[in-house]
N, C-alpha and C positions, 0 to 999 in steps of 0.2 A: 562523264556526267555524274555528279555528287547526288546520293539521295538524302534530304533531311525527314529526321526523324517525326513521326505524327503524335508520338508520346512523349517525346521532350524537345520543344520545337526549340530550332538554335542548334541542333546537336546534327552534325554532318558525316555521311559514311561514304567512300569512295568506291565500294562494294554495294549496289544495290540489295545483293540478297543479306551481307549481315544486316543492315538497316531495318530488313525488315523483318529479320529475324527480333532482333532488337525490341523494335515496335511490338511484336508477338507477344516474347517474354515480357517485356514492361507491363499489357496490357492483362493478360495473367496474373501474374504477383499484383494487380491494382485491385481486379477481381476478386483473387481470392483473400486478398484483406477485407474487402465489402462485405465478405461472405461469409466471415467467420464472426461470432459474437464473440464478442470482450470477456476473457475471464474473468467474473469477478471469484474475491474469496469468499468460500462457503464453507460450512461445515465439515464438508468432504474434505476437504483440500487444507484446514488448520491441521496442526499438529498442537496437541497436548501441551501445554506449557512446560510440565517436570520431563516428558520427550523430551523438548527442546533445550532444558537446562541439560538435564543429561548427558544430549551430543555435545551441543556446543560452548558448554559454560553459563554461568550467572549473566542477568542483561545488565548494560554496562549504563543503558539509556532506557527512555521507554520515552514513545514519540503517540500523539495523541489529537487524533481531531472532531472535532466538536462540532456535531452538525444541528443549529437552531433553526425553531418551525419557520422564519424567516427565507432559509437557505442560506444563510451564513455559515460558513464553514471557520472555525477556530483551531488554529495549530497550535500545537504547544510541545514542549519536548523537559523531560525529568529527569532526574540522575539518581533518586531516591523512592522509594516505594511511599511514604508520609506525604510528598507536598503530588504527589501523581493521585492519592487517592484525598486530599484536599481539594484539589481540582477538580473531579469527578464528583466530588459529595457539593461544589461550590455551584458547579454547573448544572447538575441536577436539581438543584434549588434542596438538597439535604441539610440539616441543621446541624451545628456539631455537637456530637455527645458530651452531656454534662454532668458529673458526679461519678456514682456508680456507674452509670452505661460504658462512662471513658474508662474506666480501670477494667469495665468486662471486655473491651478492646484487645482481639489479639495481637500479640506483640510478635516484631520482624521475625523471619528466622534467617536461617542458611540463603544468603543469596539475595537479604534484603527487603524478601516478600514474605507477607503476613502468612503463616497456614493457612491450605485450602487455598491460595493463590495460583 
């Protein structure tokens, strides 16, 4: 006598007891996902941008999304520190510096990103 599975029905054990061993485990691991909250990133859990150059090198990309009061979420992805922080200054509804402002502009450094980056 075959037991089917009650956590994934369709699924046959010719061993009643792994079946339901089976069933146990499954129901477990379904559990303990329910029960754990989603990590999101926080403060805790960033690491320092010059950290991060540090270990791993200069970003090759910078990947960015855009959340409006709508709920639209907007993706976008950069290869350049200029048109990442045009996008940002576009998106925020910032204006672009004109005259003097634009020359007190810091200019790239090592890695692409402005100081203080």
């Amino acid at each position: 006598m075959a037991y089917e599975s009650t956590e994934e029905p369709g699924r046959k054990f010719q061993n009643i007891q792994h079946g339901k061993t089976f069933d146990r485990v499954r129901k477990e691991e379904k559990s303990s996902k329910k029960s754990k909250p989603k990590e999101k990133a926080s403060e805790e859990h960033e690491q320092d941008i010059h950290e991060s150059v540090a270990e791993h090198g200069p970003v090759h990309k910078i990947e960015m999304h855009s959340h409006h009061e709508d709920g639209h979420v907007h993706h976008s992805e950069h290869h350049d520190a200029q048109t990442a922080h045009e996008h940002v200054d576009g998106a925020m509804g910032h204006m672009e510096p004109e005259g003097d402002e634009a020359e007190a502009m810091p200019m790239a450094g090592a890695g692409g990103m402005p100081p203080g980056m």
